[in-house]
Steps between C-alpha positions, in 0.01 A plus 500: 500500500742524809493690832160409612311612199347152453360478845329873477376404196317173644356746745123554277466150490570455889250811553207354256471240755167511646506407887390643806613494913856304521544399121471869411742512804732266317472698171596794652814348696593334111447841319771655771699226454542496129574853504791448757793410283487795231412702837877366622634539207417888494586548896831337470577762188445737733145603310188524754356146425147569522497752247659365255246159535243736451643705188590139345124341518412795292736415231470270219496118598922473435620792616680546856744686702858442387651528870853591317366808310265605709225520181195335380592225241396265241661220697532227210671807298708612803606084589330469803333196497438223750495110406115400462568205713658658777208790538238195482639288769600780710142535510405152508720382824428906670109415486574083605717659794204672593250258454716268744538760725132584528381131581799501740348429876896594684828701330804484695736803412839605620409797679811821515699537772496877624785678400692627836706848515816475520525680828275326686272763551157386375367604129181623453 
């Protein structure tokens, strides 16, 4: 299934991890982000995200928002379906990112340049 459904439904699996202190940390930050893309999905139809991550974990494993409708769906029967492939090493090179990035000693980012009014008066 597309729009996320995958990733909520790897989200038992994720929370039948036993761990304690910063792994159950970790599990925590990997259940929130595996419910972020359906959670997009929803907010950028204009639906209150959140909710409707909630209302889909309680579905059937398959079943999902369809962002066009606005309704709960079969999502192989409505077509919305996500390569395999893609879903997997979405999550592969998101959780090697983050592996790098937590054995990382230094990050240099580009840091944003304040936006200045137009007038010259300051913003606040």
């Amino acid at each position: 299934p597309g729009g996320g459904v995958t990733l909520l439904n790897v989200i038992p699996a994720v929370e039948a991890l036993q761990a304690e202190g910063d792994e159950l940390a970790g599990i925590n930050i990997v259940k929130r982000a595996l419910e972020e893309p359906a959670r997009l999905i929803a907010s950028n139809a204009g639906a209150e995200g959140s909710v409707i991550v909630e209302k889909i974990k309680t579905l059937p494993k398959g079943h999902g928002y369809d962002a066009a409708k606005g309704e709960f769906v079969d999502m192989i029967k409505a077509g919305i379906v996500d390569p395999a492939k893609v879903t997997r090493s979405a999550l592969q090179n998101a959780a090697s990112i983050a592996g790098m990035l937590l054995t990382t000693e230094a990050l240099v980012a580009e840091k944003k340049e304040e936006e200045k009014s137009a007038s010259g008066a300051p913003s606040y």
